[in-house]
N, CA, C and O atoms as CSV, one atom per row, in Angstrom:
chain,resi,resn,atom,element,x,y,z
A,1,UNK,N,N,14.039,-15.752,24.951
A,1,UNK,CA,C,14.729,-15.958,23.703
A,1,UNK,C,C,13.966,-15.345,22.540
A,1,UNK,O,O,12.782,-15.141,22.806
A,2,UNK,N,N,14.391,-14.967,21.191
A,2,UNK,CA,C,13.914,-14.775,20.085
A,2,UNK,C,C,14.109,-12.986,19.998
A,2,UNK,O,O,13.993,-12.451,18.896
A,3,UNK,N,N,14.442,-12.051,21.369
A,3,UNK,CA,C,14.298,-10.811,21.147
A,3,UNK,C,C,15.084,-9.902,20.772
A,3,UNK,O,O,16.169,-9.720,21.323
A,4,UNK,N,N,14.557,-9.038,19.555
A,4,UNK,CA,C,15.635,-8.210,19.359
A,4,UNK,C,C,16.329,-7.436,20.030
A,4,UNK,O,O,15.624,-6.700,20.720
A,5,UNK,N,N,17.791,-7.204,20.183
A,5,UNK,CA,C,18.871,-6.900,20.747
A,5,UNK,C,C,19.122,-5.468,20.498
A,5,UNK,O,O,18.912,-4.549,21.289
A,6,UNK,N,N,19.694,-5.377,19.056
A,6,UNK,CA,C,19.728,-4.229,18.469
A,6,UNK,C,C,19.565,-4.549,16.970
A,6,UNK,O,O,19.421,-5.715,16.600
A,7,UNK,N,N,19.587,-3.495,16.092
A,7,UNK,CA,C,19.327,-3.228,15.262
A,7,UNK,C,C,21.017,-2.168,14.367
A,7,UNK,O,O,21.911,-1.421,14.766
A,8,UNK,N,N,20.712,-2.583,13.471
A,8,UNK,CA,C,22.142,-1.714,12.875
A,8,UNK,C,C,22.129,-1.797,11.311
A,8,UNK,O,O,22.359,-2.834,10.690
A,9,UNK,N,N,21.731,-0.169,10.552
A,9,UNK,CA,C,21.619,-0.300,8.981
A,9,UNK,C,C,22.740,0.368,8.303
A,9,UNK,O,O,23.088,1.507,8.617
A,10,UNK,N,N,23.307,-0.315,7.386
A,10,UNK,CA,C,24.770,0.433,6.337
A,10,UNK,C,C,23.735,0.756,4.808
A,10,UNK,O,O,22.691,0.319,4.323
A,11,UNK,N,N,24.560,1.569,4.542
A,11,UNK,CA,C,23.294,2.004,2.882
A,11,UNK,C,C,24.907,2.767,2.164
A,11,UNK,O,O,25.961,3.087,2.713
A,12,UNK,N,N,24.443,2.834,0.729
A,12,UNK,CA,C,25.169,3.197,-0.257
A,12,UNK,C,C,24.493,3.510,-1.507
A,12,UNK,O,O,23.772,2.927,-2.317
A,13,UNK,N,N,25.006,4.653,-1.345
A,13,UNK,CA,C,24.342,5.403,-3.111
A,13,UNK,C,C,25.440,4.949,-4.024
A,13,UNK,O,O,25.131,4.654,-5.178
A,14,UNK,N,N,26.571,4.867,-3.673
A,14,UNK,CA,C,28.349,4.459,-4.409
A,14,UNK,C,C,27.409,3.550,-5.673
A,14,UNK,O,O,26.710,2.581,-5.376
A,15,UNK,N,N,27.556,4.070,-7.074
A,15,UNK,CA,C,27.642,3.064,-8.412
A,15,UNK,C,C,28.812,2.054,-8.508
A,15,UNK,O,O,29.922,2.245,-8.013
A,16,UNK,N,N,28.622,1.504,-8.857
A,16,UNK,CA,C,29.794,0.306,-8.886
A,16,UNK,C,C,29.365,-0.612,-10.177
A,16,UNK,O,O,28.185,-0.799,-10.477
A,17,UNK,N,N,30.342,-1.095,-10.816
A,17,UNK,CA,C,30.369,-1.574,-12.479
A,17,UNK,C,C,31.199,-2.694,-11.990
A,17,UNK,O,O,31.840,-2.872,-10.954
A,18,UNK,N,N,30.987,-3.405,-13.073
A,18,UNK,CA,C,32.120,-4.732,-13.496
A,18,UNK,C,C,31.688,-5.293,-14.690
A,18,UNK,O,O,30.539,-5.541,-15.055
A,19,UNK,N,N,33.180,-5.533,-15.481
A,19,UNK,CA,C,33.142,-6.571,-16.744
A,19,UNK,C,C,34.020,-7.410,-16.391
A,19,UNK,O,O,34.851,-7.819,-17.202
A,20,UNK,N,N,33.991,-7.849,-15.012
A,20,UNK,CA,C,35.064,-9.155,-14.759
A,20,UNK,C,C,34.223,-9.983,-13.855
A,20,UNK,O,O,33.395,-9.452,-13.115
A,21,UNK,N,N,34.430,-11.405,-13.895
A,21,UNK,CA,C,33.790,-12.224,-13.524
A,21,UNK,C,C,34.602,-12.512,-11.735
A,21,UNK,O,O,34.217,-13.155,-10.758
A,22,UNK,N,N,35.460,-11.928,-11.921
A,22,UNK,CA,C,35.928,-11.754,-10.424
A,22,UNK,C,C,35.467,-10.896,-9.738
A,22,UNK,O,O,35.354,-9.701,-10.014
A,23,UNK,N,N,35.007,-11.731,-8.290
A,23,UNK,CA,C,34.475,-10.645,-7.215
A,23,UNK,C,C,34.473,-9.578,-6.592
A,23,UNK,O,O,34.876,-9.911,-5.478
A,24,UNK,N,N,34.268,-8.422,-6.573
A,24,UNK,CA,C,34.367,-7.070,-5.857
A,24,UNK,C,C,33.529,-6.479,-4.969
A,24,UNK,O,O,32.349,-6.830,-4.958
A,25,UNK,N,N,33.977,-5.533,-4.122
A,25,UNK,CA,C,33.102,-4.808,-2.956
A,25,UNK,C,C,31.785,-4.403,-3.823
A,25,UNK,O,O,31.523,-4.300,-5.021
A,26,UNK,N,N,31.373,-4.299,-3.090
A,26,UNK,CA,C,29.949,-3.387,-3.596
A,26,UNK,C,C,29.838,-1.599,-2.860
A,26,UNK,O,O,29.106,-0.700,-3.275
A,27,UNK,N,N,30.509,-1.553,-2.057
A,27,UNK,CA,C,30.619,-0.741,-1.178
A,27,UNK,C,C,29.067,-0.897,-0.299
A,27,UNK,O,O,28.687,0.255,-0.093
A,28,UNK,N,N,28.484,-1.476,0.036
A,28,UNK,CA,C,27.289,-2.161,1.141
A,28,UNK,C,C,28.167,-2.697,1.981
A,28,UNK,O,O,29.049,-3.507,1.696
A,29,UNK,N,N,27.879,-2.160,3.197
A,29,UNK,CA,C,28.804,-2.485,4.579
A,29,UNK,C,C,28.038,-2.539,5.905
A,29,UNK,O,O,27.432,-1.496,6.146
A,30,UNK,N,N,27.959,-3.200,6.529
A,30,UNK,CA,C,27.281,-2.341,7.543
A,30,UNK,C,C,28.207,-3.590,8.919
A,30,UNK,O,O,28.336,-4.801,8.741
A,31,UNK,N,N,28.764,-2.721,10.323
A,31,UNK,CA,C,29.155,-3.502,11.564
A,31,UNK,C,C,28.262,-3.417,12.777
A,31,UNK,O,O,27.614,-2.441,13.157
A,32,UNK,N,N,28.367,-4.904,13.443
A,32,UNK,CA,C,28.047,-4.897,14.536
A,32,UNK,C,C,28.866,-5.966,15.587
A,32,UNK,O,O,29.712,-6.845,15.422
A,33,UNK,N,N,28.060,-5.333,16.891
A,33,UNK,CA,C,28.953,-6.061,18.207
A,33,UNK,C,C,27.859,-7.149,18.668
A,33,UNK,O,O,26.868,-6.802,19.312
A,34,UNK,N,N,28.061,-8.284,18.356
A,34,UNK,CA,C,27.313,-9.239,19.062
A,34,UNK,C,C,27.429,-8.916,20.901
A,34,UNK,O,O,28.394,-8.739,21.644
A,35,UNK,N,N,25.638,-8.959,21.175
A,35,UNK,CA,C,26.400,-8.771,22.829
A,35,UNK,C,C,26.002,-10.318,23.519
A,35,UNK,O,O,25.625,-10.377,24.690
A,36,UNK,N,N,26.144,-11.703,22.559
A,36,UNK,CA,C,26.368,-12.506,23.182
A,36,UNK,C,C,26.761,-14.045,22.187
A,36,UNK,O,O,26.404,-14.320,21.041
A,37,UNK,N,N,27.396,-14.633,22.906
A,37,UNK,CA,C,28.159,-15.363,21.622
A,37,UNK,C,C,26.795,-16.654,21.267
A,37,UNK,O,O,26.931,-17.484,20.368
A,38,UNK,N,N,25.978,-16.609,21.854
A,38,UNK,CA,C,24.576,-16.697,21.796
A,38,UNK,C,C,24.060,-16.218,20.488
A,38,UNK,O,O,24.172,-17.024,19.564
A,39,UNK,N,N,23.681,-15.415,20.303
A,39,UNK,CA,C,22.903,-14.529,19.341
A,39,UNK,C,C,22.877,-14.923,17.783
A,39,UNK,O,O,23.901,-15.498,17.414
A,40,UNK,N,N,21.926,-14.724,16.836
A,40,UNK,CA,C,22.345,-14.463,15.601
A,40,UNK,C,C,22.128,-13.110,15.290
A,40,UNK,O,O,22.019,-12.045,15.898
A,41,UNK,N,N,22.098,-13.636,13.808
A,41,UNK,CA,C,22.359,-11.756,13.201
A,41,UNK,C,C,21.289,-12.255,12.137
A,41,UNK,O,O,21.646,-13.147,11.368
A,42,UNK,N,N,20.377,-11.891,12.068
A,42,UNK,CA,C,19.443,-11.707,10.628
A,42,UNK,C,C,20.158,-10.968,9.649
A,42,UNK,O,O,20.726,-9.952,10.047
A,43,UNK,N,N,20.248,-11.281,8.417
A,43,UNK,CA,C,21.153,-9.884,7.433
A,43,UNK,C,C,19.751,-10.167,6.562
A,43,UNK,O,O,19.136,-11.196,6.280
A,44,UNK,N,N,19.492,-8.358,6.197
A,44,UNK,CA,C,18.605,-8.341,5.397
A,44,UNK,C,C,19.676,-6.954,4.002
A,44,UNK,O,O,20.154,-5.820,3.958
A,45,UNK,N,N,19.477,-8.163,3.194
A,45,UNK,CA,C,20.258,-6.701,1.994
A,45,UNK,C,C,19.310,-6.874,0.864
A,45,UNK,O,O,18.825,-7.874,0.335
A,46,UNK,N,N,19.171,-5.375,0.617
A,46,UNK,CA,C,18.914,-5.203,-0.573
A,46,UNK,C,C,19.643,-4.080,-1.578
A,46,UNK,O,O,19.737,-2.913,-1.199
A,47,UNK,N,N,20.162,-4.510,-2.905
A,47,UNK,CA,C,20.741,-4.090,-3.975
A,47,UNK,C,C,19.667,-3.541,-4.756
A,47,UNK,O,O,18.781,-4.090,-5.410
A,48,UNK,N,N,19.949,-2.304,-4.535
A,48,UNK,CA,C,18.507,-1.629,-5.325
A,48,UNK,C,C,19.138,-0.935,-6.867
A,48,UNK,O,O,20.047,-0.107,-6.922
A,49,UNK,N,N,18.696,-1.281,-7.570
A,49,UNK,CA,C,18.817,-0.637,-9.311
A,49,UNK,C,C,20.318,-1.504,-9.833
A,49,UNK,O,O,21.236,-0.962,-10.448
A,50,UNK,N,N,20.281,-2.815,-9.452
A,50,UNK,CA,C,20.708,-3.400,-10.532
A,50,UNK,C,C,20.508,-3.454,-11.369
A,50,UNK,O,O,19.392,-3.281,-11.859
A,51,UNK,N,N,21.941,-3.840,-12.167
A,51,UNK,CA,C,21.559,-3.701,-13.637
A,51,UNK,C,C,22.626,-4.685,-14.345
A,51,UNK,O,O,23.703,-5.085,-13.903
A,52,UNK,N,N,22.016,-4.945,-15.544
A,52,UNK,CA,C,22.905,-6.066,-16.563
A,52,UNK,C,C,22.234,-5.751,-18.103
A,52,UNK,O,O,21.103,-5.625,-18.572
A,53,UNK,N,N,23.890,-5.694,-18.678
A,53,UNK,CA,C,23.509,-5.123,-20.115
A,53,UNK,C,C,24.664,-6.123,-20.926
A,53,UNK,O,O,25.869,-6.204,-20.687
A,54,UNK,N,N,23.725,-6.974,-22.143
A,54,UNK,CA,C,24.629,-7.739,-22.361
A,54,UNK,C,C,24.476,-9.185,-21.987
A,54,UNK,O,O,23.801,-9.513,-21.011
A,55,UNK,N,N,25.117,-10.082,-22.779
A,55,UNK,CA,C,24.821,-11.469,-22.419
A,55,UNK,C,C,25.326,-12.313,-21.032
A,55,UNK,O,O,25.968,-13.343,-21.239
A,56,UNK,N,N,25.103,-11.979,-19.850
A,56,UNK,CA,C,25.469,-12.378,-18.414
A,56,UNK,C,C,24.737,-12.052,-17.637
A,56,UNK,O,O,23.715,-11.639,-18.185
A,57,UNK,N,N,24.669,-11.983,-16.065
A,57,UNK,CA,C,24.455,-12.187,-15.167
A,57,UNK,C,C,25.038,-11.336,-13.911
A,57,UNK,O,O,26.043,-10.629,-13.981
A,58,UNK,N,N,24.492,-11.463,-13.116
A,58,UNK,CA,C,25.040,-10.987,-12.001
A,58,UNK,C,C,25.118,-12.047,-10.609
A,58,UNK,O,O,24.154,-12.727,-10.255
A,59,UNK,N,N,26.261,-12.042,-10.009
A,59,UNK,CA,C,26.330,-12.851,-8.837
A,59,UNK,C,C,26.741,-12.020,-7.829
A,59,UNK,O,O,27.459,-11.034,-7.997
A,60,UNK,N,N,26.127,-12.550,-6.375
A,60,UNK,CA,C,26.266,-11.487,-5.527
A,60,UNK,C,C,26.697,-12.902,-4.162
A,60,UNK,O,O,26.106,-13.939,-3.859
A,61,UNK,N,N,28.200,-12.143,-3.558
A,61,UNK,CA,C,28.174,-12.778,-2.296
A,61,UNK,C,C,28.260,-11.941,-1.190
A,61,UNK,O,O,28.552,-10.746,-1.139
A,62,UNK,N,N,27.835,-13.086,0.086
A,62,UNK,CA,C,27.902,-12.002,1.633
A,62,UNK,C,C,28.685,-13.130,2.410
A,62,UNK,O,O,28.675,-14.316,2.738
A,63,UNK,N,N,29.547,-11.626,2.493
A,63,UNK,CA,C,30.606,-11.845,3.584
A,63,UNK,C,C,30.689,-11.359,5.417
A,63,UNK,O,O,30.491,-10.167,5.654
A,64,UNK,N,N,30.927,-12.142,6.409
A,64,UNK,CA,C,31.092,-11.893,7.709
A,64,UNK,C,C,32.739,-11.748,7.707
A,64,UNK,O,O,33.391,-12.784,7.574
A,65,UNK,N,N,33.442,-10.454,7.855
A,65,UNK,CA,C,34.579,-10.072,7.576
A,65,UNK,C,C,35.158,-11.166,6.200
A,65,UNK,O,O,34.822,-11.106,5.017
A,66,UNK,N,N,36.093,-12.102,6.846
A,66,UNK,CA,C,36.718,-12.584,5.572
A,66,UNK,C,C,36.129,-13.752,4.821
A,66,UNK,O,O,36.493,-14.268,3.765
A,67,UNK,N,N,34.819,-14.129,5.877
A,67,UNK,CA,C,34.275,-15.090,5.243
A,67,UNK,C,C,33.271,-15.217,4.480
A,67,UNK,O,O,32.192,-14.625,4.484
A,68,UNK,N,N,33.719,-16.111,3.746
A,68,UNK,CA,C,32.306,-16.051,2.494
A,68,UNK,C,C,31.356,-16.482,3.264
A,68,UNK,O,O,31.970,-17.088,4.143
A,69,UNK,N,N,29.746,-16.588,3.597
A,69,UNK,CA,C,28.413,-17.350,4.142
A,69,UNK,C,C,27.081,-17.320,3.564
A,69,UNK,O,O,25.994,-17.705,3.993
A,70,UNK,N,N,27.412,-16.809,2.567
A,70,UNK,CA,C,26.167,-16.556,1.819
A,70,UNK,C,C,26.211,-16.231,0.127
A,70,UNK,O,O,26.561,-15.083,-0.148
A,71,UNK,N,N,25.907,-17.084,-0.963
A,71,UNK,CA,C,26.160,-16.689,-2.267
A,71,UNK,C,C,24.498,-16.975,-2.979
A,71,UNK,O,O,23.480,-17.553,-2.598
A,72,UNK,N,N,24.987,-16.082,-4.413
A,72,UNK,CA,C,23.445,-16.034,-5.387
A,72,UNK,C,C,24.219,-15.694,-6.384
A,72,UNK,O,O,24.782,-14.600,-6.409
A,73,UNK,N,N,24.360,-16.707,-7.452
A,73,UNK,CA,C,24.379,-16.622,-8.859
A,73,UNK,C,C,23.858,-16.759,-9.753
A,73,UNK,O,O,22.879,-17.496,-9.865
A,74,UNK,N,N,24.285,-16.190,-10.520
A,74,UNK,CA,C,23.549,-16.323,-12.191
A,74,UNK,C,C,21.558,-15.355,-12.320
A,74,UNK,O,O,20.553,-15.650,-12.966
A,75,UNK,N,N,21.866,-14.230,-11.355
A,75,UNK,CA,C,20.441,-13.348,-11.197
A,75,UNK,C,C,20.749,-12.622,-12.458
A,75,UNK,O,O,21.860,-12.370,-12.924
A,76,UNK,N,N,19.361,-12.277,-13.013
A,76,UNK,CA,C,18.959,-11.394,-14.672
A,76,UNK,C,C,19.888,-12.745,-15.411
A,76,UNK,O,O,21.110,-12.810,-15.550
A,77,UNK,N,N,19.093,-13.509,-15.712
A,77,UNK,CA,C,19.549,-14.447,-16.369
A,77,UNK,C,C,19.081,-14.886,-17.133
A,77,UNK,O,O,18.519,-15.980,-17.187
A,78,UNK,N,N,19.297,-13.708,-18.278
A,78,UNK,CA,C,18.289,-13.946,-19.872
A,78,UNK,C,C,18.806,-14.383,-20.668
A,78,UNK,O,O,18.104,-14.068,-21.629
A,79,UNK,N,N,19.679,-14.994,-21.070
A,79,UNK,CA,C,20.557,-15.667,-22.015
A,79,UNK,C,C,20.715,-15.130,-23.285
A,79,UNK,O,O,20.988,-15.740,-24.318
A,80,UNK,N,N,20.531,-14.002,-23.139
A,80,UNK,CA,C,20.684,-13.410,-24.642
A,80,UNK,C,C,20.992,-12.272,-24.227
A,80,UNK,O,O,21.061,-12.224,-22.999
A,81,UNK,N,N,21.311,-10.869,-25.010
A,81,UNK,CA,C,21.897,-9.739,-24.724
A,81,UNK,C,C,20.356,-8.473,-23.816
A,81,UNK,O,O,20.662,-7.450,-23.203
A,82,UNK,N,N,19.402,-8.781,-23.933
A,82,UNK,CA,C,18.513,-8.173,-23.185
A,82,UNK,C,C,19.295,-7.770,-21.923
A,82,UNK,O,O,20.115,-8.387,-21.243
A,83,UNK,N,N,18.538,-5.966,-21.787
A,83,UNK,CA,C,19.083,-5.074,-20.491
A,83,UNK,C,C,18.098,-5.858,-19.686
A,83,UNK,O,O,16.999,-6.253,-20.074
A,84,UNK,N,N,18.802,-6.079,-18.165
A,84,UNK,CA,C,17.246,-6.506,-17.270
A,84,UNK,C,C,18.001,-5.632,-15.951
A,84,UNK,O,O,19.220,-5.649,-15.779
A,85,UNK,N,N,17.243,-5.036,-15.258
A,85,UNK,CA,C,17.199,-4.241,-13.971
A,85,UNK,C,C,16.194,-4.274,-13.070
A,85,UNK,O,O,15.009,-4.540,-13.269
A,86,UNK,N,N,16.963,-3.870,-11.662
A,86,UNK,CA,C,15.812,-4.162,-10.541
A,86,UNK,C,C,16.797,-4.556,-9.467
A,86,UNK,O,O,18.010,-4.738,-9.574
A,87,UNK,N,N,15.747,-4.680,-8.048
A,87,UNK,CA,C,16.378,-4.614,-7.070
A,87,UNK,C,C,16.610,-6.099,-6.614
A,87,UNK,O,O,15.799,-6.996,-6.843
A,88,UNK,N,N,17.542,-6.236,-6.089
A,88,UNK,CA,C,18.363,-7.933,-5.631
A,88,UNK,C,C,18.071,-7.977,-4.148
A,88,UNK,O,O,18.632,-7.041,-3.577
A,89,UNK,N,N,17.393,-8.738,-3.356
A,89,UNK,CA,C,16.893,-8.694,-2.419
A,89,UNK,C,C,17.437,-10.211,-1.838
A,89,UNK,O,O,17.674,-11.119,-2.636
A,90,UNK,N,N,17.599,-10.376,-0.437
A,90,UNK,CA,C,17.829,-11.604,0.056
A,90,UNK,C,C,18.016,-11.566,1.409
A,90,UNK,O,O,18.351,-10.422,1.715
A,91,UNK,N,N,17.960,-12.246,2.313
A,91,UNK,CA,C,18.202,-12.601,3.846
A,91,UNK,C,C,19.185,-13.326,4.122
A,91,UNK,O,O,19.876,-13.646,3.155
A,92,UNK,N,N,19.586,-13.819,5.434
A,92,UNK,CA,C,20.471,-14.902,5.359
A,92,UNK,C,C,20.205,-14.507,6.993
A,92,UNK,O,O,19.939,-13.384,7.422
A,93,UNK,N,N,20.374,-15.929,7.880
A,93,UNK,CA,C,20.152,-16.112,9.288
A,93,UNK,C,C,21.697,-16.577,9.863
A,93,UNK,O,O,21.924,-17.763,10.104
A,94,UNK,N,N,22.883,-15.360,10.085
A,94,UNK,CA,C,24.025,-16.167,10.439
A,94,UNK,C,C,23.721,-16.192,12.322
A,94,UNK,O,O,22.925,-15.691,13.116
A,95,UNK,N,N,25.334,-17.432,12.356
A,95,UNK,CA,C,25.277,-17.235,13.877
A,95,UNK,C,C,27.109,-17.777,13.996
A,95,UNK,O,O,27.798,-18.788,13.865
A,96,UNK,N,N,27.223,-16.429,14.306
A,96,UNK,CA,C,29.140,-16.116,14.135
A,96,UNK,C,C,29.480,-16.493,15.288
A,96,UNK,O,O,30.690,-16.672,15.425
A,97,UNK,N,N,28.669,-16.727,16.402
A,97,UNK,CA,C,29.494,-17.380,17.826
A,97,UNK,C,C,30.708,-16.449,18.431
A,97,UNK,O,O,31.752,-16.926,18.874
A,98,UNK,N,N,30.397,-15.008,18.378
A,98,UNK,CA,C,31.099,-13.929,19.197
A,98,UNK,C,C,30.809,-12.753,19.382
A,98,UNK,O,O,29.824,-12.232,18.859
A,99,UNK,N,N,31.497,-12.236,20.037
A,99,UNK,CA,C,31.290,-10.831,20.561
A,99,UNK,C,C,31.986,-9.778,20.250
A,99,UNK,O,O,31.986,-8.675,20.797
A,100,UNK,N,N,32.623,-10.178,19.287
A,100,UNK,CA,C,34.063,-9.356,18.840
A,100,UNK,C,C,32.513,-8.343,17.461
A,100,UNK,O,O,31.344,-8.588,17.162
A,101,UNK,N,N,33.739,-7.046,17.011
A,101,UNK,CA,C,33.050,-6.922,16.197
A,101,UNK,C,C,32.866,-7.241,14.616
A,101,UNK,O,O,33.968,-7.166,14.073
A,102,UNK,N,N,32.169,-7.464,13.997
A,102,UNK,CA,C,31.988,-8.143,13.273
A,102,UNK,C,C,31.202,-7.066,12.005
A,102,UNK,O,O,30.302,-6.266,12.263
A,103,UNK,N,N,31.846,-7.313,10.530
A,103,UNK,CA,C,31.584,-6.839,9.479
A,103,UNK,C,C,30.883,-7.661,8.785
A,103,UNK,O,O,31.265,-8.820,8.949
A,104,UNK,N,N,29.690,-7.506,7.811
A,104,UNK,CA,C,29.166,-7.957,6.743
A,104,UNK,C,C,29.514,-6.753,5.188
A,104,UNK,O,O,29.701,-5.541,5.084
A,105,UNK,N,N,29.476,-7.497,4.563
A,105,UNK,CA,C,29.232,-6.957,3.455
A,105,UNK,C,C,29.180,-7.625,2.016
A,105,UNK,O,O,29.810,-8.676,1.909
A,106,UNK,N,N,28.612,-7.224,1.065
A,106,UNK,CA,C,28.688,-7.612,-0.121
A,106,UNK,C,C,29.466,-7.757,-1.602
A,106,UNK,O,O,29.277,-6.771,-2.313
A,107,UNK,N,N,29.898,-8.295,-1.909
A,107,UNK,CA,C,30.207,-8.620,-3.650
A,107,UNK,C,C,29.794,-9.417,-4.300
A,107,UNK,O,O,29.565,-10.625,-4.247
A,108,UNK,N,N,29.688,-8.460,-5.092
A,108,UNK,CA,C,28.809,-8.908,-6.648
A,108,UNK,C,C,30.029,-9.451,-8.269
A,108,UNK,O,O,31.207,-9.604,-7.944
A,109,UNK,N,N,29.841,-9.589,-9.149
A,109,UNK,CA,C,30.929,-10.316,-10.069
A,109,UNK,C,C,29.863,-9.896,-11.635
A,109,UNK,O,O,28.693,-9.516,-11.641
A,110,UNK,N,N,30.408,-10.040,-12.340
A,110,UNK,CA,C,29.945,-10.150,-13.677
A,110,UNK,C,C,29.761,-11.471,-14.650
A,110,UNK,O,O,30.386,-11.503,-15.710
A,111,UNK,N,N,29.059,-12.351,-14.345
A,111,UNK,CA,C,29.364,-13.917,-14.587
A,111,UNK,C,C,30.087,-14.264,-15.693
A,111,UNK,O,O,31.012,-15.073,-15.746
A,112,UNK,N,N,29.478,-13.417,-16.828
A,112,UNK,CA,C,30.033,-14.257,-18.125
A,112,UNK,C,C,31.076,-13.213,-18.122
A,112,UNK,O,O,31.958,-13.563,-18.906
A,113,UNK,N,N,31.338,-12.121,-17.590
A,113,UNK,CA,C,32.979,-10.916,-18.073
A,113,UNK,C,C,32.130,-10.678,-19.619
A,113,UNK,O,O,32.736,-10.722,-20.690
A,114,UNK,N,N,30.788,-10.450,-19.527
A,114,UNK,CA,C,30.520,-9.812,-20.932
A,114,UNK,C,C,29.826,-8.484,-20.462
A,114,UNK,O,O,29.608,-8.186,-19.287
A,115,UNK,N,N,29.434,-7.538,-21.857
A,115,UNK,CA,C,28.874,-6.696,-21.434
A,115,UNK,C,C,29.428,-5.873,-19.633
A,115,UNK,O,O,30.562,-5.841,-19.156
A,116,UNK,N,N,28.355,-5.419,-19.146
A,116,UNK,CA,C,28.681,-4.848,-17.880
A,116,UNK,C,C,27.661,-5.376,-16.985
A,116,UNK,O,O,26.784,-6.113,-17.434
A,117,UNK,N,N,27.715,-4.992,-15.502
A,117,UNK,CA,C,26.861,-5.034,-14.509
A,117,UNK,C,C,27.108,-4.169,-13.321
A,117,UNK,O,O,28.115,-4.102,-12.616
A,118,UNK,N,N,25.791,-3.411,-13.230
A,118,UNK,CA,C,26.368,-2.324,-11.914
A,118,UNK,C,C,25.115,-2.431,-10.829
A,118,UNK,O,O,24.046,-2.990,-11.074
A,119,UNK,N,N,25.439,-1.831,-9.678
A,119,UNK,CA,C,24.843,-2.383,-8.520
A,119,UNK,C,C,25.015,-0.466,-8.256
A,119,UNK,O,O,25.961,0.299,-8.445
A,120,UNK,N,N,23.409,-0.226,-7.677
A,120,UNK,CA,C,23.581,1.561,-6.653
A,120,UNK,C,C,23.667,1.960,-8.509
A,120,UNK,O,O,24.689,2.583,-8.796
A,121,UNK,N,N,22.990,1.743,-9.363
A,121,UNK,CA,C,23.140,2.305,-10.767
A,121,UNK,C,C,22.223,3.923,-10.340
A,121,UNK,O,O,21.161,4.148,-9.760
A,122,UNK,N,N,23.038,4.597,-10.829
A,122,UNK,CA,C,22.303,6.024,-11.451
A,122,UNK,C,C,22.524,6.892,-9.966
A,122,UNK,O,O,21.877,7.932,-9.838
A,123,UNK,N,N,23.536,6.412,-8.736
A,123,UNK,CA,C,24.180,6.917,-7.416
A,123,UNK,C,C,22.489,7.254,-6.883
A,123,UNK,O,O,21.523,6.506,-7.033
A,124,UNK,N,N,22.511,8.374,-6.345
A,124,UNK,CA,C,21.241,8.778,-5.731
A,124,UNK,C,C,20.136,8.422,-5.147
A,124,UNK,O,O,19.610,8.489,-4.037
A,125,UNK,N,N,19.851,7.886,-6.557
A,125,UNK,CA,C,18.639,7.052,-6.841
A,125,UNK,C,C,18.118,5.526,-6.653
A,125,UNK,O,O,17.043,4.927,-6.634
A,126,UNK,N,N,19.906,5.163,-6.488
A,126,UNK,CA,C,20.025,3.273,-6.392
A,126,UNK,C,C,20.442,3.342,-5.401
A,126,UNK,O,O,21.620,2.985,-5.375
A,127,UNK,N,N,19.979,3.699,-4.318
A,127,UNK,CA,C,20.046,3.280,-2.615
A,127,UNK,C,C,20.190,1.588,-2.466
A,127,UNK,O,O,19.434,0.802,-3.036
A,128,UNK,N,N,21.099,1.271,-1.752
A,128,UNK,CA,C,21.340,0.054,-1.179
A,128,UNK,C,C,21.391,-0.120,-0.160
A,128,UNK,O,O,22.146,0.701,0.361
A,129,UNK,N,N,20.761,-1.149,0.882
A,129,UNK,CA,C,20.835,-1.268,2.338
A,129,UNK,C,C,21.149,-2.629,2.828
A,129,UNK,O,O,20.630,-3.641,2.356
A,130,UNK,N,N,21.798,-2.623,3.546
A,130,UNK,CA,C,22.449,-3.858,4.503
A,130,UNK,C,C,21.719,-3.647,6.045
A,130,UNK,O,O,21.949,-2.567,6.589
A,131,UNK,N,N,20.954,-4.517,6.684
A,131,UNK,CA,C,20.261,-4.335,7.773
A,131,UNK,C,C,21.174,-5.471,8.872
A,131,UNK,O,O,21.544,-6.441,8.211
A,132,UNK,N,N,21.470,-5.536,9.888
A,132,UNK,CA,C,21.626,-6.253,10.567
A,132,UNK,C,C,20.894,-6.372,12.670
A,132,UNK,O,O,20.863,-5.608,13.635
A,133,UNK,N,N,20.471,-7.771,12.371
A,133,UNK,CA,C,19.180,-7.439,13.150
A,133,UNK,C,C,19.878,-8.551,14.231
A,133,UNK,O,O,20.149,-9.601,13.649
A,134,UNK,N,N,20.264,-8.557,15.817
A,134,UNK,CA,C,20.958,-9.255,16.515
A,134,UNK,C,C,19.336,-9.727,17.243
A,134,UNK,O,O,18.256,-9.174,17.448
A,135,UNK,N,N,19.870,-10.896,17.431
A,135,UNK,CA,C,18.161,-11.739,18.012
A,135,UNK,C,C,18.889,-12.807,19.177
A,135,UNK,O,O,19.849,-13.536,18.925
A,136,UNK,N,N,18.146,-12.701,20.583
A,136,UNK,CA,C,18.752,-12.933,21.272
A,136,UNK,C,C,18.049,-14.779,21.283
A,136,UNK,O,O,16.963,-15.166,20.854
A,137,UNK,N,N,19.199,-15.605,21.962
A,137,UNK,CA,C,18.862,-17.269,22.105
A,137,UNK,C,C,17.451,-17.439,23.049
A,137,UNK,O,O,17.003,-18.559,23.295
């Protein structure tokens, strides 16, 4: 038990903005095939060159296809109009109980719908990665 299975990374240069406090893709994706209904999935993402300009926040959720399993709100949370940027980093240990294949991915929101917030800011340069790491029972 405990050994890695496989390994599987999604990445995105895609910029992506929001001034709405409603949730959107991030375009960070990455699939895999559980090869036992056993297994988890380590998710390792990181949102590299976030950014928030303006009095809000950024919230970021992770999804296993349609389901929500993982949320973080209210990150760069300066309460006043200060720019704050940098990379959004987090884990999460799911265990989806199949073999079918299976999507993760991310959305992020604009908390207060003030100002803006973008995720992969400046394309190229704001690499984003979604890791998914299958670990056997």
């Amino acid at each position: 038990g405990g050994k890695v299975l496989q390994v599987v990374q999604g990445a995105t240069t895609t910029e992506t903005s929001s001034t709405s406090a409603t949730f959107a893709d991030t375009s960070l994706t990455a699939d895999i095939t559980p090869s036992a209904t056993t297994s988890k999935i380590l998710v390792l993402v990181e949102h590299s060159r976030s950014f928030v300009n303006g009095s809000t926040n950024i919230g970021l959720k992770l999804f296993r296809d349609a389901t929500e399993i993982y949320e973080l709100r209210y990150l760069f949370d300066t309460a006043d109009a200060t720019r704050q940027s940098g990379s959004l980093s987090f884990n999460f240990l799911d265990a989806p109980s199949s073999t079918s294949s299976l999507t993760y991915k991310t959305q992020f929101n604009n908390e207060s719908a003030t100002g803006s917030v973008n995720v992969q800011q400046d394309g190229s340069t704001g690499k984003s990665t979604i890791t998914l790491i299958e670990i056997g029972a």
